[in-house]
C-alpha positions in Angstrom: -88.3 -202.3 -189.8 -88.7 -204.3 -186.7 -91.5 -204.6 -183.9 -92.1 -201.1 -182.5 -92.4 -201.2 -178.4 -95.2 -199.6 -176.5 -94.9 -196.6 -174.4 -94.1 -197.8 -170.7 -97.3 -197.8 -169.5 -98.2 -200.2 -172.2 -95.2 -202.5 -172.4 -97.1 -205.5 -170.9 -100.0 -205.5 -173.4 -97.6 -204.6 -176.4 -95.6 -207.9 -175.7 -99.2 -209.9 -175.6 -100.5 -208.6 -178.8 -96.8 -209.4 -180.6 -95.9 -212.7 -178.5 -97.4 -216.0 -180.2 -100.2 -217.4 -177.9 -98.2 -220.5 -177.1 -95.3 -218.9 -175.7 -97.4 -216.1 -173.1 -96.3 -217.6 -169.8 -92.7 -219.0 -170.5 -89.9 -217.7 -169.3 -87.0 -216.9 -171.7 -85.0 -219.9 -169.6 -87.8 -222.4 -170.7 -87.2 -221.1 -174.5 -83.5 -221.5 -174.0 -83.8 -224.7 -172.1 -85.7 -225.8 -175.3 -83.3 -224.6 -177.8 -80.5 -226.4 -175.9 -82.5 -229.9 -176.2 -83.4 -229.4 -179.8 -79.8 -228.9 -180.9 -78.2 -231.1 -178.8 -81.1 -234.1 -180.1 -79.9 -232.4 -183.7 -76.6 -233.6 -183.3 -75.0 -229.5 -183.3 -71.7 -229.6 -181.8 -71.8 -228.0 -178.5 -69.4 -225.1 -179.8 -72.0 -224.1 -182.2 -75.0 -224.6 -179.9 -73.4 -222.4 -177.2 -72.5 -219.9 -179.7 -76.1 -219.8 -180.7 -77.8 -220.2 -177.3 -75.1 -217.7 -175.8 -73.6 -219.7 -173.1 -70.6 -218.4 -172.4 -69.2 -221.6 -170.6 -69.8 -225.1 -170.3 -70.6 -225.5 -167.1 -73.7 -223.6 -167.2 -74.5 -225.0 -171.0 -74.7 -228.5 -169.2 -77.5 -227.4 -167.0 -79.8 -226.4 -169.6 -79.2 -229.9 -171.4 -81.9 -231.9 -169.1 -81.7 -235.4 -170.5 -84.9 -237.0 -170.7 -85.1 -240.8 -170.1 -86.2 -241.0 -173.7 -83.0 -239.7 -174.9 -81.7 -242.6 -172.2 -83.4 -245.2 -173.9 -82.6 -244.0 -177.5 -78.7 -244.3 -176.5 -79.0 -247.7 -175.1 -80.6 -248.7 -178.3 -78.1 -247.4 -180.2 -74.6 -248.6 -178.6 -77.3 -251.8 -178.8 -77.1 -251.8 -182.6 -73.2 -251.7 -182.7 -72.7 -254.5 -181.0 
């Protein structure tokens, strides 16, 4: 089973007709940079996250996990509650 590739020639419009609309465009660090947010904001232990996302070392796991000022303001709010 699986998605059967185009010839060569054709590789570009093979990957259009199988690609979802949303993601034509995106690079496969923006789908990986988005991964890395979900399952970090999922609460995943970053053992299992990397495992999944394939980072093979911290260092460069850490600079796909943008934090938003959201995800700031959702921490202060927290530690907020505890006290």
């Amino acid at each position: 089973m699986g998605v059967r590739l185009p010839a060569r020639g054709d590789r570009a419009k093979g990957v259009e007709e199988i690609a979802r609309p949303q993601l034509l465009g995106r690079l496969v660090h923006d789908l990986r940079r988005t991964a890395v947010r979900n399952l970090e904001r999922a609460g995943v232990p970053r053992s299992v996250a990397m495992k999944l996302t394939g980072h093979k070392t911290e260092a460069v796991y850490r600079r796909y996990a943008i934090v938003a000022e959201a995800d700031l303001r959702e921490g202060v709010t927290k530690l907020a509650k505890l006290a």
